[in-house]
C-alpha positions in Angstrom: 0.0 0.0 0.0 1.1 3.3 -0.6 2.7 5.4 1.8 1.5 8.7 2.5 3.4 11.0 5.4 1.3 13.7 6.1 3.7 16.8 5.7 4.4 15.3 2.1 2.2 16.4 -0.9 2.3 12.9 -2.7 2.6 9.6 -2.0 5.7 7.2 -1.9 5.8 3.6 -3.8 7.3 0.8 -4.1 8.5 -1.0 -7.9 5.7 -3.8 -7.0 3.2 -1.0 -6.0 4.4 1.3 -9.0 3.9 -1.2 -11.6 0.4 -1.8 -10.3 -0.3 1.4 -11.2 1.3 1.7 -14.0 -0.4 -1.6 -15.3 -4.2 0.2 -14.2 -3.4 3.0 -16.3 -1.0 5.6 -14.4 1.1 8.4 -16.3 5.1 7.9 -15.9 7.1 11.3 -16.0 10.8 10.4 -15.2 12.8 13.4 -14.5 16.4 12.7 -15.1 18.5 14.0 -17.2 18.1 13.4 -20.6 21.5 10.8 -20.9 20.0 9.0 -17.9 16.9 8.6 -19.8 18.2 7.9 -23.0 20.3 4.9 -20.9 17.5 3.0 -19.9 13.9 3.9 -18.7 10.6 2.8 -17.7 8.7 1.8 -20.3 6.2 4.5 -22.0 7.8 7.3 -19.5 7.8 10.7 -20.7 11.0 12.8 -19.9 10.3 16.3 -18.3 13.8 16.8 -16.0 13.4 18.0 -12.6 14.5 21.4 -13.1 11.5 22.4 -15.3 9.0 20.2 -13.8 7.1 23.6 -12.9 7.9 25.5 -16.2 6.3 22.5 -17.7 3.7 22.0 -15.2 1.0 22.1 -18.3 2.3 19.2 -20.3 1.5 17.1 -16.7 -1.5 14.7 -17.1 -4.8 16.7 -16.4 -6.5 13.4 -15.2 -5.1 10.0 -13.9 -2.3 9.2 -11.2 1.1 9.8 -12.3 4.2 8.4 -11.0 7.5 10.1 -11.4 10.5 8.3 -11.5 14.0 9.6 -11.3 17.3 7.4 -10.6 17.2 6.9 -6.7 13.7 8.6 -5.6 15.3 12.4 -4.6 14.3 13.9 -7.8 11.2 12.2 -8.0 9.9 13.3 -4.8 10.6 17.0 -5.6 9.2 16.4 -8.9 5.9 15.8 -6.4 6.4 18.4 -4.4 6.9 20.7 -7.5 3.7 19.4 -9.1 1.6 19.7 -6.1 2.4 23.6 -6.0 1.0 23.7 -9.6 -2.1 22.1 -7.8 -2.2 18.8 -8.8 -4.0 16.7 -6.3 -1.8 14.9 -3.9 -4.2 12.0 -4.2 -2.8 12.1 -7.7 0.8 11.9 -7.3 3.5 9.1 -6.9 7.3 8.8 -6.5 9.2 5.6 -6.8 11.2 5.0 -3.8 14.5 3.7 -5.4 13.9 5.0 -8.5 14.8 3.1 -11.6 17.5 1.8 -10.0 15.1 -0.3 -7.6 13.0 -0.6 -10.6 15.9 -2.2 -12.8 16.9 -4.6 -9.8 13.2 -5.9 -9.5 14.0 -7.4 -12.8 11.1 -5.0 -14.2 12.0 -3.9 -18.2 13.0 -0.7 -19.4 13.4 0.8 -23.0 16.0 3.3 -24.5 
């Protein structure tokens, strides 16, 4: 189940609980750097890096849960925090604890 501490805008997921929603339909934005996403991503991710995250804030999906991803789950969680002051819903938003790199040692697939 998801974790949710209540001074943070978002939720925090595990790779088992991330592919669940990513398999129900959720919106992956992974926020590296573009060489870290051209190395190896989660499938069907879109890239908007960390640092414009809130310049970008209109390209973020208007309806369904998103999960960010980043390499380790530092960037991702700002990436929340960022997106929650744009006023998405914090019902709405997910970061991966361990990043791709939890995701990639789960044995889950990526794409480049």
């Amino acid at each position: 189940m998801p974790t949710k501490n209540p001074q943070e805008p978002y939720h925090r997921v595990t790779v088992a609980e991330a592919k669940e929603l990513i398999d129900e339909g959720a919106h992956v934005i992974d926020v590296r750097d573009p060489h870290e996403y051209q190395g190896g991503h989660v499938p069907a991710a879109t890239l908007i890096p960390v640092n414009s995250v809130f310049d970008r804030r209109e390209e973020l999906p208007k309806e369904g849960q998103i999960v960010f991803v980043c390499a380790v789950g530092q960037r991702s969680a700002l990436a929340c925090e960022m997106a929650a002051a744009a006023g998405l819903p914090p019902e709405r938003l997910y970061s991966l604890e361990g990043g791709t790199d939890a995701w990639v040692a789960a044995g889950q697939p990526v794409e480049s």
